[in-house]
C-alpha positions as CSV (number, residue, x, y, z in Angstrom):
1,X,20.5,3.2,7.2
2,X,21.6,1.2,4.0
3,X,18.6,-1.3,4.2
4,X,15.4,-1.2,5.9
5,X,14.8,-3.7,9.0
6,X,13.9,-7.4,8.8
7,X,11.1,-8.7,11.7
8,X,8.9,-11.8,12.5
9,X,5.6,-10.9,12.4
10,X,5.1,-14.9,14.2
11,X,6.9,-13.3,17.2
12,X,4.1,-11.1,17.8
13,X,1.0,-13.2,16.7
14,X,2.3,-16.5,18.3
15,X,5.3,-15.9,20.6
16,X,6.2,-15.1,24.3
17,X,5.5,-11.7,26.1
18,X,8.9,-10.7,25.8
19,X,9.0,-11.6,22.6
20,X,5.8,-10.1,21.6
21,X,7.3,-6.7,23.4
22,X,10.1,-6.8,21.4
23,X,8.6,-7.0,18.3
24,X,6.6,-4.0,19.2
25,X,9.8,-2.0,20.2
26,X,11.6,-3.3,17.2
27,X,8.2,-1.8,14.9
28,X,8.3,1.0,16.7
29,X,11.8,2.2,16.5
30,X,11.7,1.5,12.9
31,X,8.3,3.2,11.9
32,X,9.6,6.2,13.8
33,X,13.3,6.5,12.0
34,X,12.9,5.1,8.4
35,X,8.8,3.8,8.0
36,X,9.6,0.8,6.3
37,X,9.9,-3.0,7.6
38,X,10.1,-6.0,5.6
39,X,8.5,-8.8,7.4
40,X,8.7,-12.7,7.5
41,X,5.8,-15.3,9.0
42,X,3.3,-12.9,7.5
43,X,0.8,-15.5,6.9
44,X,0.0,-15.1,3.0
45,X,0.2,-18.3,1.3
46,X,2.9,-18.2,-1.6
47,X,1.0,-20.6,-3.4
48,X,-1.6,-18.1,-3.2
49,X,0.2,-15.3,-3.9
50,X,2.1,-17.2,-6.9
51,X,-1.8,-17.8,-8.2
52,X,-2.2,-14.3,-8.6
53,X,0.7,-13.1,-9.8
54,X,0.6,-15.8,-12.8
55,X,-3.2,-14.3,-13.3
56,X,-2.2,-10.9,-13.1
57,X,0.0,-11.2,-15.9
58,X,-3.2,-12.9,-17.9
59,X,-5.1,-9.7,-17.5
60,X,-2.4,-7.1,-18.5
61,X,-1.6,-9.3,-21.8
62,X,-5.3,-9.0,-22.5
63,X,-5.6,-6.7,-25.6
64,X,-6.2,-2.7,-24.8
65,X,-9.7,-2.8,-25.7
66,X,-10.7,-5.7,-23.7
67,X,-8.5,-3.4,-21.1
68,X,-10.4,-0.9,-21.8
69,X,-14.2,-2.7,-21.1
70,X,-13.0,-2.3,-17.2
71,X,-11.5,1.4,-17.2
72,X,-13.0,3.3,-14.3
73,X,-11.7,7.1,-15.0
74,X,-15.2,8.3,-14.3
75,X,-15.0,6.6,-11.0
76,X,-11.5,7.8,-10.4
77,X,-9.9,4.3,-10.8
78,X,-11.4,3.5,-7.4
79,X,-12.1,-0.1,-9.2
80,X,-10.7,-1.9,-11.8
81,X,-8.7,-0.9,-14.8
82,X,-6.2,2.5,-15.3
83,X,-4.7,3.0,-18.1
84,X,-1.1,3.4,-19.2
85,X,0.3,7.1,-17.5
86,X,-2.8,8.2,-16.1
87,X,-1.4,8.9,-12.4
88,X,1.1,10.5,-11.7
89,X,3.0,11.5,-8.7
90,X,2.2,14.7,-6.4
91,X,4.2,17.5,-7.6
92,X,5.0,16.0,-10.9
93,X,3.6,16.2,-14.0
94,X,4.8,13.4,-16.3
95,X,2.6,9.9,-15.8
96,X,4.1,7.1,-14.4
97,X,5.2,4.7,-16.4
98,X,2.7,1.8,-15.3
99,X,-1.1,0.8,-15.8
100,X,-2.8,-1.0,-12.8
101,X,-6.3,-2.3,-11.5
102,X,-7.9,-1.9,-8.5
103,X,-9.7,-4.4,-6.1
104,X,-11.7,-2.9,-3.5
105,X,-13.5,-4.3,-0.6
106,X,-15.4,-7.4,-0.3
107,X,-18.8,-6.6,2.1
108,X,-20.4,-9.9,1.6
109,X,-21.3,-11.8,4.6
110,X,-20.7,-8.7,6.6
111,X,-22.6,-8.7,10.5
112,X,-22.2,-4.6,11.1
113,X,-23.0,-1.7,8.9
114,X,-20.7,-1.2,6.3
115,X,-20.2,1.6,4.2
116,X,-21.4,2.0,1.0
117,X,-18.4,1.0,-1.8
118,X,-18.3,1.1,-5.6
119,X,-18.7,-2.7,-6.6
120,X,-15.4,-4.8,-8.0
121,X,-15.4,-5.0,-11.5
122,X,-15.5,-8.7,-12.7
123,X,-13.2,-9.7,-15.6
124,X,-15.1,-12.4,-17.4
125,X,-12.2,-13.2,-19.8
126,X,-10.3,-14.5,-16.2
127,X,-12.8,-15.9,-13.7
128,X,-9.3,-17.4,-11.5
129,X,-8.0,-13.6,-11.4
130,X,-11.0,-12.4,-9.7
131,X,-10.9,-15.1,-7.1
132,X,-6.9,-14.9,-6.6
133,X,-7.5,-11.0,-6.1
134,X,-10.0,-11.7,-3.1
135,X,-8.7,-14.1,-1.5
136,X,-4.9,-12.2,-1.5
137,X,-7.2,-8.9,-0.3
138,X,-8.8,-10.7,2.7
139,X,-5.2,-12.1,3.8
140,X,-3.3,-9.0,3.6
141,X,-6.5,-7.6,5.6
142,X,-5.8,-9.8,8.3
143,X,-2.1,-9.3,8.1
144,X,-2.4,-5.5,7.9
145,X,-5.0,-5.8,11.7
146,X,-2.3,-7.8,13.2
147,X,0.2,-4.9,12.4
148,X,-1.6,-2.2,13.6
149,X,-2.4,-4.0,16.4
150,X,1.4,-3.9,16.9
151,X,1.5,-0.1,16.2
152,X,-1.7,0.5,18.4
153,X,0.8,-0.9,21.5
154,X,3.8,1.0,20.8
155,X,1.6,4.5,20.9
156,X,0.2,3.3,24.2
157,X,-3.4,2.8,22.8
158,X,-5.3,-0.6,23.3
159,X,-4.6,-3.8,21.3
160,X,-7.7,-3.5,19.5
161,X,-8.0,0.3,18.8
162,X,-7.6,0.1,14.9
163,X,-9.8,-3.6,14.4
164,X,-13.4,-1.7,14.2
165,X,-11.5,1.5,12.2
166,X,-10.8,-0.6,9.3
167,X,-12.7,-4.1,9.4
168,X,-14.6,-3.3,6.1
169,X,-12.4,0.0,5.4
170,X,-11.6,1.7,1.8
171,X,-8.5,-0.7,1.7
172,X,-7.7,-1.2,-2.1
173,X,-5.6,-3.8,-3.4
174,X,-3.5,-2.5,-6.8
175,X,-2.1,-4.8,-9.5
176,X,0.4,-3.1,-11.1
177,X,2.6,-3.4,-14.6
178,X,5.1,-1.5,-15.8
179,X,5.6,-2.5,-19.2
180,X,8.9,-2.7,-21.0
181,X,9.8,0.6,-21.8
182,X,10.7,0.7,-25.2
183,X,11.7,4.5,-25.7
184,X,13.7,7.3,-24.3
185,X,11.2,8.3,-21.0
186,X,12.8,11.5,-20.6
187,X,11.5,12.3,-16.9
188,X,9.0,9.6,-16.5
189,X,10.2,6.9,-14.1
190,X,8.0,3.7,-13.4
191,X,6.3,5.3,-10.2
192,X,7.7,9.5,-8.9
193,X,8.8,9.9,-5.9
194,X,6.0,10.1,-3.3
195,X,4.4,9.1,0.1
196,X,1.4,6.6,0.5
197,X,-2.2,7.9,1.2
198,X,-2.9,5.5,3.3
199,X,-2.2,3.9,7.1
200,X,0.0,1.4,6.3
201,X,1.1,-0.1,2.7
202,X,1.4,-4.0,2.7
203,X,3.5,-4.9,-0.7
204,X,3.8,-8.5,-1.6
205,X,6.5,-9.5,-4.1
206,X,7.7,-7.7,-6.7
207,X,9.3,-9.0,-10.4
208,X,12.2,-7.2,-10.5
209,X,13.9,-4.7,-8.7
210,X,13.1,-1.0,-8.5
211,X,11.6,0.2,-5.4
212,X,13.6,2.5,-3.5
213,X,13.4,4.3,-0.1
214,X,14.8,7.7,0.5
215,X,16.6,7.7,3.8
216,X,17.3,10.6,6.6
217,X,20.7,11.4,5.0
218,X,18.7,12.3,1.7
219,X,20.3,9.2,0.0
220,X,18.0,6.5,-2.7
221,X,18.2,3.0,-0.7
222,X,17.7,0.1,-3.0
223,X,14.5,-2.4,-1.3
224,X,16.8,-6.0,-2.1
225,X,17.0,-9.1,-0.7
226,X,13.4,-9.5,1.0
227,X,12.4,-13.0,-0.4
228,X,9.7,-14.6,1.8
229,X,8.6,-11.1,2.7
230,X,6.2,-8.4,3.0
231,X,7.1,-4.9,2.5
232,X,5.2,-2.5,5.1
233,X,5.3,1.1,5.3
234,X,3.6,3.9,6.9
235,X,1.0,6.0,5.2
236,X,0.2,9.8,5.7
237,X,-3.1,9.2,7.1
238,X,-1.1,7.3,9.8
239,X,1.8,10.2,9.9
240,X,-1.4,12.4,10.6
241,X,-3.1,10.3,13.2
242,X,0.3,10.3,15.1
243,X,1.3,13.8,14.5
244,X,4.4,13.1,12.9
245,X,5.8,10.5,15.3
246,X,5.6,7.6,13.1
247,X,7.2,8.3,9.4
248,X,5.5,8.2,6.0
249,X,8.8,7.8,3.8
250,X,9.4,8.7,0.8
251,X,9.9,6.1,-1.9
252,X,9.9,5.6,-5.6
253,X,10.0,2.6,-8.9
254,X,13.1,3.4,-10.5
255,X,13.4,2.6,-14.0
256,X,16.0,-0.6,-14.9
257,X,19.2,-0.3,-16.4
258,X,19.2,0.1,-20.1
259,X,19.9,-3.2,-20.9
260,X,17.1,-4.4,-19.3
261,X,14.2,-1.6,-20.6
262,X,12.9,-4.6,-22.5
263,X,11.8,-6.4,-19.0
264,X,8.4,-6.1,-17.7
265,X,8.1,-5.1,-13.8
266,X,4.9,-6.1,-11.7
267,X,3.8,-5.4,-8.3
268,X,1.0,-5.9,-6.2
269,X,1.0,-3.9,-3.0
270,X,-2.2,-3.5,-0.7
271,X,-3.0,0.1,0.5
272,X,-5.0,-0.4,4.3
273,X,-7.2,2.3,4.7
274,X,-9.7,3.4,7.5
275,X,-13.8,3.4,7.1
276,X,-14.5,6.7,5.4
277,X,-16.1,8.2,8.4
278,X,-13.0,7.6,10.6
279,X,-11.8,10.9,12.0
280,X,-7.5,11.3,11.3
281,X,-7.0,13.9,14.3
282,X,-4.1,14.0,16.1
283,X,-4.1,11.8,18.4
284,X,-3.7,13.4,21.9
285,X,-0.7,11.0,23.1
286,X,1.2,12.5,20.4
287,X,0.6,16.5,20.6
288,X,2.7,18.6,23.8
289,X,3.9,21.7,24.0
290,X,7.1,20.8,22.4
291,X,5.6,18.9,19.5
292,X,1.9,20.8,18.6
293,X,-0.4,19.7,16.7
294,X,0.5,19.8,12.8
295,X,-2.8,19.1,11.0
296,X,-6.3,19.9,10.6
297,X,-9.1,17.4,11.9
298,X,-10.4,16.0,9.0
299,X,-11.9,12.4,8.2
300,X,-10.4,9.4,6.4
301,X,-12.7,10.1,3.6
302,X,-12.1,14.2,3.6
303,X,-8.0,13.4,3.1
304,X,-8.7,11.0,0.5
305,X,-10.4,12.8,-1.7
306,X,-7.6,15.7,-1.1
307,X,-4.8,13.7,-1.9
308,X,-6.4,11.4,-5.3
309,X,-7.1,14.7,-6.6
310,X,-3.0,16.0,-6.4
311,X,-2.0,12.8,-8.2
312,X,-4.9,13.4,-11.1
313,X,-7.1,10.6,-10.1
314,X,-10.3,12.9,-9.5
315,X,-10.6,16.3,-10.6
């Protein structure tokens, strides 16, 4: 594999059956070899997502201290600002070269029990980049349903399995920048190598080039040439759920060429979680005797708190 695979999302939310069984093949084969897809028809506005890129950039040029006003360390960045190198991969020590903010999960309006979240911190400076941040979270909710719908058919589970697991889930939506690097960064790189907490990653543009995927031959594949689409990988949680079937891959930020250190990089990918109460036990249709049952039982909320204390979120 030199490239991840392209799909139509539209095939599955608005084409034939066959069709709609081929994108679930197609989803299928890739989430099991490689656990990336880019996809295409996804549904999110670019005017929308142009909005909040442009606003994005207004909050990380705001001055540190007005940064600062929103930093949520005691919280473990579960909501708005993080600071310059404060996370860092699993395994590694030096921070990553980026700062980011967090929007979490919009309850308003809600007709079942939700669970109870930290509330999103409101920048006053930028009343457009709170609104652009919800409205990009509640389409890449949407987006994210329809593809696990998709996965949810290719394990052999109802259409619907995942909807009531995540309608109103932990799902966070991270900003990131990674300023221009304007010194020798020994072994920081813009983000380590690592794997996704979460059930699926939905990333949405990028500024400049970077991300990387590490294949099954061990090699660093370059993430290029996926204008008009959404990245979307597979999480651990989701490796978990499906004991191993479907692939959380490996992938990192890379830092530019020299020559273009001076560049800024931003990035804005959306991280689909479950409720926290939602149990991440193998699911039966993926244990046998020739393929056991890897991983504890434990509960969305349980592997959470697990995995943001290894990257030095939480202590």
């Amino acid at each position: 594999m030199q490239s991840i695979p392209k799909l139509d999302l539209s095939h599955f939310t608005h084409g034939s059956a066959s069709q709609k069984q081929a994108f679930v093949n197609d989803l299928g084969y890739a989430y099991e070899h490689i656990g990336f897809v880019a996809i295409r028809n996804h549904g999110i506005p670019q005017a929308v997502l142009t909005k909040l890129y442009l606003e994005v950039k207004n909050f990380f040029d705001l001055p540190e201290s007005v940064k600062m006003q929103y930093d949520d360390s005691l919280g473990g960045g579960q909501r708005g600002y993080t600071g310059f190198g404060k996370e860092h991969a699993k395994n590694r020590n030096a921070g990553d070269l980026k700062e980011f903010w967090h929007f979490g999960q919009y309850t308003d309006g809600a007709t079942v029990e939700v669970p109870s979240y930290p509330a999103n911190k409101l920048v006053s400076e930028l009343p457009e980049f709170n609104h652009a941040g919800e409205a990009i979270y509640k389409a890449l909710e949407d987006t994210g349903i329809q593809m696990l719908r998709a996965i949810a058919l290719h394990l052999g589970l109802d259409e619907l399995y995942f909807d009531a697991k995540v309608r109103f889930g932990n799902s966070i939506l991270r900003a990131i920048h990674y300023p221009p690097i304007t010194g020798d960064p020994k072994d920081a790189i813009r983000a380590g190598e690592h794997e996704d907490i979460n059930l699926i990653t939905l990333l949405v543009g990028a500024s400049a080039d970077g991300l990387e995927v590490l294949n099954k031959n061990g090699e660093w594949i370059g993430v290029t040439e996926v204008e008009d689409h959404i990245v979307v990988n597979v999480g651990d949680m989701l490796q978990r759920l499906t004991n191993d079937q479907l692939k959380s891959t490996t992938h990192r930020v890379v830092n530019p060429p020299r020559e273009l250190w001076g560049m800024p990089r931003y990035s804005i990918p959306f991280f689909l979680h479950p409720r926290p109460e939602v149990r991440l036990d193998c699911l039966p249709q993926c244990t046998s005797e020739d393929n056991p049952k890897k991983y504890d039982d434990c509960s969305a909320m349980e592997f959470l708190i697990q995995r943001l204390r290894e990257i030095g979120l939480i202590k």
